[in-house]
C-alpha positions as CSV (number, residue, x, y, z in Angstrom):
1,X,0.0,0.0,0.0
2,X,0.9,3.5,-1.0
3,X,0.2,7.2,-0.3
4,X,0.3,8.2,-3.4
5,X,0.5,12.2,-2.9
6,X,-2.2,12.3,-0.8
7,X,-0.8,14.7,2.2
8,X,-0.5,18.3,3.4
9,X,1.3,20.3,5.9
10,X,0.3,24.0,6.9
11,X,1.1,26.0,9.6
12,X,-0.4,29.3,10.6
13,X,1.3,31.9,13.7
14,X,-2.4,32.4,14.3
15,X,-3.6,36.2,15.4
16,X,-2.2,36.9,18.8
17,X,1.1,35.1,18.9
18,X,4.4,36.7,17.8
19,X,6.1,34.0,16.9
20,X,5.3,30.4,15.4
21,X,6.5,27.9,17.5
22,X,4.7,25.0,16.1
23,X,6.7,22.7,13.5
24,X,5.1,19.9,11.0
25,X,6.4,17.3,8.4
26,X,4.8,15.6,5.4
27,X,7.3,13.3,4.2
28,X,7.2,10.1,2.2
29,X,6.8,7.8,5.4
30,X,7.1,10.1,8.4
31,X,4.1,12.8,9.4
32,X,4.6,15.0,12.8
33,X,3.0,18.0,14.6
34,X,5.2,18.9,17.2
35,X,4.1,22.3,19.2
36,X,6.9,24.0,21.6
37,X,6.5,26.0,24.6
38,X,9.1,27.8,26.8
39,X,8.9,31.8,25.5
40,X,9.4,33.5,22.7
41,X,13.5,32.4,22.3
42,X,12.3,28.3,23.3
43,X,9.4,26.9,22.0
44,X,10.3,27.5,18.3
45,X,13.4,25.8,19.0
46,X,12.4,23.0,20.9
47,X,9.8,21.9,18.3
48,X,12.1,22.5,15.7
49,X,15.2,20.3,17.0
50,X,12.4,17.5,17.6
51,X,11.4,17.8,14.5
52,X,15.0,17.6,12.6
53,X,15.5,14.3,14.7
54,X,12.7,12.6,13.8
55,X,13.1,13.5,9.9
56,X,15.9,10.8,10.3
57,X,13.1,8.5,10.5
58,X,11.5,9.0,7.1
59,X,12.5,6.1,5.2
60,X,10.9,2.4,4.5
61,X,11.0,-0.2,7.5
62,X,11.0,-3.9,7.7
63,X,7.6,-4.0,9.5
64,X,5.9,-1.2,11.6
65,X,7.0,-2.6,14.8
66,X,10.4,-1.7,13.9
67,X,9.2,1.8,12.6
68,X,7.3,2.1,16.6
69,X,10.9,1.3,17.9
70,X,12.8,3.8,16.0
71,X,9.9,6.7,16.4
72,X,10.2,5.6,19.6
73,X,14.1,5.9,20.0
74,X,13.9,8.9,18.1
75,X,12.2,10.8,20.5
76,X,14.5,10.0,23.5
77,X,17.2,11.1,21.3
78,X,15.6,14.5,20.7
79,X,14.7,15.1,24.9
80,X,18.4,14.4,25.0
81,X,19.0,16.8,22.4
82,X,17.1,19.3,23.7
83,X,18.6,18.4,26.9
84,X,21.9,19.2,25.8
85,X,20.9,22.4,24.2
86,X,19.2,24.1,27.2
87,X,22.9,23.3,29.0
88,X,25.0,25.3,25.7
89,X,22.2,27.9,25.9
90,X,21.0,28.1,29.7
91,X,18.8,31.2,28.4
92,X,16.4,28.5,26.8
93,X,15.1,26.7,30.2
94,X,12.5,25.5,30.2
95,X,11.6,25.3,26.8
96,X,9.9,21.7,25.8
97,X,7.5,20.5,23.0
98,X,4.8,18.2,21.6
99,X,5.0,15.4,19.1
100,X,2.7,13.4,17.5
101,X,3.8,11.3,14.5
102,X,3.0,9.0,12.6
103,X,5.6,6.7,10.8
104,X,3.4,4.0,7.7
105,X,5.0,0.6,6.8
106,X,2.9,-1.1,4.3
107,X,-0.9,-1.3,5.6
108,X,0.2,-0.3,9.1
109,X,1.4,2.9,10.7
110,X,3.4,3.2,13.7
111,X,2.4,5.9,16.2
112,X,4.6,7.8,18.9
113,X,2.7,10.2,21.2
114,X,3.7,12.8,23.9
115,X,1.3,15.6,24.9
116,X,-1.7,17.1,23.8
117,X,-1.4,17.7,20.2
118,X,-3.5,15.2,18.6
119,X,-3.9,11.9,16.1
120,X,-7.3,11.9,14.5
121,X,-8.4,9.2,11.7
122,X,-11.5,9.7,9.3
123,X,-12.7,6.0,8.7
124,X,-16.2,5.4,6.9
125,X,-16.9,8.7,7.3
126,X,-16.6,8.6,11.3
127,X,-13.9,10.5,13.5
128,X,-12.1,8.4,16.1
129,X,-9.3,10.3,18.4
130,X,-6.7,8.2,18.3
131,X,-4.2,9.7,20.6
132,X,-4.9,10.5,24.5
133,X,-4.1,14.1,25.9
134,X,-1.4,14.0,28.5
135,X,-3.2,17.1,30.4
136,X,-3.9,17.4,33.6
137,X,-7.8,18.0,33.1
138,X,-7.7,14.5,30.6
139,X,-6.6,12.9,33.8
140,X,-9.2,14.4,35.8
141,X,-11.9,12.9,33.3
142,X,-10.0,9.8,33.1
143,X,-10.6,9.4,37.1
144,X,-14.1,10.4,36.6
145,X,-13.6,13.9,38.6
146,X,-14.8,15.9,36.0
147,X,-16.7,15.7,32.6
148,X,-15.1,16.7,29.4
149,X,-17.6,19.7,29.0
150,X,-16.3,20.7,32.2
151,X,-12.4,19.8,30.8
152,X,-13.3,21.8,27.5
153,X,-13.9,25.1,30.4
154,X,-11.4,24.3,33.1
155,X,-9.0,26.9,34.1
156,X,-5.9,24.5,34.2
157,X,-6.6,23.0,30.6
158,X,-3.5,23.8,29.5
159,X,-1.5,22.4,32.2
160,X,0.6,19.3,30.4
161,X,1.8,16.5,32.3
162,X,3.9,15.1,29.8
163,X,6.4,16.7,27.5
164,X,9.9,16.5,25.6
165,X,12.1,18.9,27.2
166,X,15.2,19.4,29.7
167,X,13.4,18.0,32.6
168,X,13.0,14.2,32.5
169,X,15.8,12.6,31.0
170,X,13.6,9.3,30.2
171,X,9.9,10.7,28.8
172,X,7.3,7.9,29.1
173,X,6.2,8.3,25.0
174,X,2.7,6.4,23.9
175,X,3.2,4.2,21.3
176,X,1.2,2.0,18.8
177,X,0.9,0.2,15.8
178,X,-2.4,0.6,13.6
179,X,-3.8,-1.0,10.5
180,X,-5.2,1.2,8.1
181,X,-6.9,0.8,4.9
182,X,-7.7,2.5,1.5
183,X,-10.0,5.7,2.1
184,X,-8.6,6.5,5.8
185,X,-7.8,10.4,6.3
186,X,-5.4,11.2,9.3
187,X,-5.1,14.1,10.7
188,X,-2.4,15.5,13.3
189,X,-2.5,18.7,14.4
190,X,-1.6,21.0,17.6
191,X,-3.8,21.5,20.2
192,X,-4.4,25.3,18.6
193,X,-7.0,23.5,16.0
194,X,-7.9,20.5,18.7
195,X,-9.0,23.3,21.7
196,X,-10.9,25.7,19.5
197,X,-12.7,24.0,16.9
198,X,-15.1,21.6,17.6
199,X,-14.9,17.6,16.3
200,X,-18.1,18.1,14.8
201,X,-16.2,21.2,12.2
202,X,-13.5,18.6,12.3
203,X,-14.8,15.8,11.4
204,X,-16.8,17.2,8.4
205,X,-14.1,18.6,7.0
206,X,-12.5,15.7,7.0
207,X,-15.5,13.8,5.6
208,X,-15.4,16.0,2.1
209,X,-14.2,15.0,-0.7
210,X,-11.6,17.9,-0.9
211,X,-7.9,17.1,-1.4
212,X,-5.8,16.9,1.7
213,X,-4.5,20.7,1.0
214,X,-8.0,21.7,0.8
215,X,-9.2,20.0,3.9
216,X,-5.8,21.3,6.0
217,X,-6.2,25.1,4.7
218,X,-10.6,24.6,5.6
219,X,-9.1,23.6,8.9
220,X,-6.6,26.8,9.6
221,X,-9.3,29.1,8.4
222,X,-11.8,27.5,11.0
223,X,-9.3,28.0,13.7
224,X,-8.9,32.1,12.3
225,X,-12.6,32.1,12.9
226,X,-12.3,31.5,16.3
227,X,-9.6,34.2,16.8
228,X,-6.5,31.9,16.4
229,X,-5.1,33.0,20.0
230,X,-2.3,30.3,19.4
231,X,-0.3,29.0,16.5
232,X,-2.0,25.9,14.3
233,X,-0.7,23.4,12.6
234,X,-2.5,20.5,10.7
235,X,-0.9,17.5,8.7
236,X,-3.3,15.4,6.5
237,X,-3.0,12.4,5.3
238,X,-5.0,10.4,2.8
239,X,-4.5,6.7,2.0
240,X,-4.7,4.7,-1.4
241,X,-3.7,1.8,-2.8
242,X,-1.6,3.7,-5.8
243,X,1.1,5.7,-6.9
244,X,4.5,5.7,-5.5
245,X,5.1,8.2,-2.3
246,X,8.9,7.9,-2.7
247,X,8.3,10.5,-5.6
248,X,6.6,12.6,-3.7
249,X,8.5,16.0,-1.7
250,X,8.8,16.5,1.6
251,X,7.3,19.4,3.2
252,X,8.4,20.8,6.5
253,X,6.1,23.7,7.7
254,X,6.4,26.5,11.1
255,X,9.8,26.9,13.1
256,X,11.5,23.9,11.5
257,X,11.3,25.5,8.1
258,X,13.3,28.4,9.1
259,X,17.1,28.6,10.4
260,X,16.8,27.8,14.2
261,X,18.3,30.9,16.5
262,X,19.4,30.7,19.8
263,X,19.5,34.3,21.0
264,X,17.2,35.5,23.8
265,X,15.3,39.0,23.8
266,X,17.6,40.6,26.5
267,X,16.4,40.9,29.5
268,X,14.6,38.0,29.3
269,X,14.2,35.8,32.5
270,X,14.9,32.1,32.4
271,X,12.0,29.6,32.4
272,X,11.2,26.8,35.4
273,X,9.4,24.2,34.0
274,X,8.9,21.7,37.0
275,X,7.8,18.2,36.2
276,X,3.9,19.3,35.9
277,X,4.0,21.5,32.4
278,X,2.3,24.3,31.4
279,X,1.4,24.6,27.6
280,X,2.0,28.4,26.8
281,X,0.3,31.0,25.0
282,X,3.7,31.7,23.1
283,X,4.0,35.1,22.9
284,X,5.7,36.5,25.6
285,X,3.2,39.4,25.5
286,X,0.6,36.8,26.9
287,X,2.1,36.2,29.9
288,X,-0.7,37.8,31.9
289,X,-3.1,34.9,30.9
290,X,-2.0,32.5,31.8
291,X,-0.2,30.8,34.7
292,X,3.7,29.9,35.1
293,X,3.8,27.1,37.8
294,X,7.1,27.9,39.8
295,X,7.4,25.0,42.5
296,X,6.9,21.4,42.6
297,X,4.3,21.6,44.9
298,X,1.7,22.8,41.6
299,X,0.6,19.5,41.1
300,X,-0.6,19.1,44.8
301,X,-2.0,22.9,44.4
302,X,-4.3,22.2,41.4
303,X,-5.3,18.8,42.9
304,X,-6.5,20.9,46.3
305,X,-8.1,23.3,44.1
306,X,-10.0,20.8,41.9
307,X,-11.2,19.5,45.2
308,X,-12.4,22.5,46.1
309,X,-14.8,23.1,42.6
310,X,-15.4,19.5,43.0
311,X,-16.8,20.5,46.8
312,X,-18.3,24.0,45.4
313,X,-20.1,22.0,42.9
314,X,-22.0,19.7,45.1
315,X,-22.7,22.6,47.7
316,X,-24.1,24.1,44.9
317,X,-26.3,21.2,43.9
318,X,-27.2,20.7,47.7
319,X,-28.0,24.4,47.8
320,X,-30.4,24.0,44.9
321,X,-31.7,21.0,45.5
322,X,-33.0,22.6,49.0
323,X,-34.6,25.7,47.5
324,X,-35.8,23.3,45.0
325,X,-37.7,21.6,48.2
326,X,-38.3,24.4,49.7
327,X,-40.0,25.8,46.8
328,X,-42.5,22.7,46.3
329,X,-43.3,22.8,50.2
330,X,-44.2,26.4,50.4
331,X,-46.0,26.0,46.9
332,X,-48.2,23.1,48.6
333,X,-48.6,25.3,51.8
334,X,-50.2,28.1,49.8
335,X,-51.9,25.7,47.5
336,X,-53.7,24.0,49.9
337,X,-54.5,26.7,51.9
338,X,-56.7,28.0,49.0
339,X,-58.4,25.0,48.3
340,X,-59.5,25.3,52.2
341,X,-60.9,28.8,51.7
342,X,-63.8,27.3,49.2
343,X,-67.1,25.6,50.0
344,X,-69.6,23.2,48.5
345,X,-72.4,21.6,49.0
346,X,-72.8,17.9,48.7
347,X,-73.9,14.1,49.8
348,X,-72.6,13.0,52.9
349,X,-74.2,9.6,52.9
350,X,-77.6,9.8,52.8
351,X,-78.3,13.6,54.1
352,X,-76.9,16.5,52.4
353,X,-73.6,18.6,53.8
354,X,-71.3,21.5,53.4
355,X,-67.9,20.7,51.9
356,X,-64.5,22.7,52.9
357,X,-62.1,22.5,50.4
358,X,-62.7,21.4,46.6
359,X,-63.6,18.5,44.6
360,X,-61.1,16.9,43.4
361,X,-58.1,15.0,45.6
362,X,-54.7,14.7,45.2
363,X,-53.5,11.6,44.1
364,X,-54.2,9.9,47.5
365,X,-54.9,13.4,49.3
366,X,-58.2,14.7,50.0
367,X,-58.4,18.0,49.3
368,X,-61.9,18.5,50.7
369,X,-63.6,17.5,54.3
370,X,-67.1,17.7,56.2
371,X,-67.8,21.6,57.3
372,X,-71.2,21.1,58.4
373,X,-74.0,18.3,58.6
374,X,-77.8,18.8,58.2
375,X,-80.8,17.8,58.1
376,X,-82.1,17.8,55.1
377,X,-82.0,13.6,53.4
378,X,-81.4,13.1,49.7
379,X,-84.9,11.2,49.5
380,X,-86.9,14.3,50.5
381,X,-85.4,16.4,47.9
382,X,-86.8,15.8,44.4
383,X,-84.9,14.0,41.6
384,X,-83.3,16.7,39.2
385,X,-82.7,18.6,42.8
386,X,-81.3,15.2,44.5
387,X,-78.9,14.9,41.2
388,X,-77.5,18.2,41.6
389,X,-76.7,17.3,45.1
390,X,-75.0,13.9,44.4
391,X,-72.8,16.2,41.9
392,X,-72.0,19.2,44.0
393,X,-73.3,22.5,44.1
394,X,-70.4,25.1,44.0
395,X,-70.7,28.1,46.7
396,X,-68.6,31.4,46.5
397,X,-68.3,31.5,50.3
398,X,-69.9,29.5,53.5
399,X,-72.6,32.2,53.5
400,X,-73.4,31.3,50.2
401,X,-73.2,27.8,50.6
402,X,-75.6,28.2,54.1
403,X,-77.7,30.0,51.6
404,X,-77.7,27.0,49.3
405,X,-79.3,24.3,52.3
406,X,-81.7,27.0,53.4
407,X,-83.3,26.9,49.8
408,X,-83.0,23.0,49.9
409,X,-84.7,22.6,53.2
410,X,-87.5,24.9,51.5
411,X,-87.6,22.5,49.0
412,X,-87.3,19.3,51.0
413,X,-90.4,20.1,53.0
């Protein structure tokens, strides 16, 4: 099997950032998104150094388990690298990056997978994610602490848990081997598409028949709808059973495109990047949106303070649940304290009465009782007189309703 042309790489800086620090790569075999973070002089360089690494990859394998093993050594190669650059360059701490790539061999693909840019495949014209987020909030769903409409809102989205960078010499990378078959569309793209479009947008896009170009350019241009507050990048991938990829040239989009520079803005403060990673809104002009963790102890801080909206939530729910109660017992109180204040007159047995209340009940509650007995029988009364008895005569008041068994004693005698 062969991808015979069928692919796409864009990028976009988006319309807030001031830099692109995203990188992507159509090759012949190899496709990556990787997305950097660590300030305006880091996470271009990160993503790009990543990305040059893995490149080395892009060439035919023996089987795809041996194309998972080299993505996989590839990557631990590049967290060295980067490793090794922050130490040259100590003004680049901190910086780290994304990758998501996908390496084919035959009618499999090899996957390799660290943080939250994403893997999604188009199959019979439904979307499947294939990758998982390494977020903090993905964990939180994964427990079953929050939803992922409440993920999609949470104020620590962003917050990554797993990254290529200078800070854990061994990564833990996801990795996996697919099939995949004539007509599949894969997409990878940073999380700049993934957090602001919906699946839905995605997935229809996907589903046309537009080339892979078409479908990645549709894709930036939803993303500009939405503002763009971070940089995009979107690989596509189509798969048939023709043509020759080896013919086909490589594309390398974003910071890897360009020469990679090392030089800080002066002035600029160096970067701590604990083990618990925050994804950036790159442009150092941003910094007032988001949060820099500073101390080890974030992960226990955002785990307290998810405790705490998970406790605000169900005070909430207990709160309204109570007024909720509240409300139906006063609304009972007041409605049957208005059924009391009306009167009738009916059968009680075989003599005639006054009612309190009215005439219908309550599922098993009576709304209605015995005011007042008299004297008067239903056999003295005569028959269309007795009938309107046995189906209650309405009164306005108990003065009207006294008035009511005074004309029916008249009429009974």
């Amino acid at each position: 099997m062969a991808i015979s042309g069928k692919s796409a790489a864009v990028s976009h800086v988006g319309k807030i950032r001031a830099n692109n620090q995203d990188s992507g790569y159509a090759g012949t075999q190899l496709f990556v998104v990787a997305d950097g973070m660590g300030g305006h002089a880091g996470g271009d360089v990160a993503s790009a150094i990543a990305l040059t690494r893995l490149i080395e990859t892009d060439k035919v394998f023996a089987s795809a388990h041996d194309a998972e093993f080299a993505l996989q050594s590839a990557l631990i190669a590049a967290n060295s690298l980067l490793a090794e650059t922050v130490f040259e360059h100590p003004e680049l701490t901190g910086m780290g990056t994304t990758v998501s790539a996908l390496l084919r061999s035959g009618n499999q693909v090899a996957i390799a997978h660290i943080g939250d840019s994403r893997i999604y495949l188009l199959r019979d014209n439904a979307l499947t994610q294939v990758t998982a987020d390494h977020t903090f909030v993905q964990r939180l769903v994964d427990s079953g602490r929050i939803t992922q409409e409440e993920a999609a809102v949470h104020p620590r989205r962003s917050v990554l848990m797993r990254v290529l960078g200078d800070v854990d010499a061994t990564p833990e990378i996801d990795t996996t081997v697919l099939d995949t078959n004539p007509g599949d569309r894969w997409l990878i793209c940073s999380d700049g598409l993934s957090s602001y479009v919906s699946d839905d947008k995605i997935e229809a896009a996907l589903a046309s028949t537009a080339s892979a170009r078409q479908v990645a350019d549709k894709l930036v241009k939803e993303s500009l709808d939405q503002g763009a507050p971070d940089n995009v990048t979107i690989v596509v991938l189509d798969v048939d059973e023709t043509g020759d990829s080896a013919s086909i040239p490589s594309v390398t989009v974003g910071s890897a495109a360009v020469p990679l520079t090392f030089e800080g803005e002066s002035g600029r403060r160096p970067l701590r990047l604990p083990t618990l990673l925050l994804h950036p809104l790159k442009s150092t002009q941003q910094e007032d949106t988001h949060f820099e963790p500073e101390s080890e102890e974030y992960l226990d801080e955002l785990i307290l303070e998810d405790r705490r909206r998970a406790r605000n939530r169900r005070i909430g729910w207990l709160v309204a649940i109570g007024l909720l109660v509240i409300a139906i017992v006063v609304a009972a109180f007041v409605g049957y304290h208005w059924t009391q204040s009306h009167y009738y007159v009916g059968a009680d047995g075989d003599t005639v009465a006054i009612y309190r209340g009215v005439q219908q009940n309550l599922g098993p509650v009576e709304l209605h009782s015995v005011y007042q007995q008299t004297s008067v029988t239903l056999t003295s009364l005569p028959t269309y007189t007795r009938q309107s008895v046995l189906d209650t005569i309405s009164a306005n008041d108990l003065a009207d309703a006294e008035s009511i068994i005074e004309r029916l004693t008249d009429v009974s005698k």
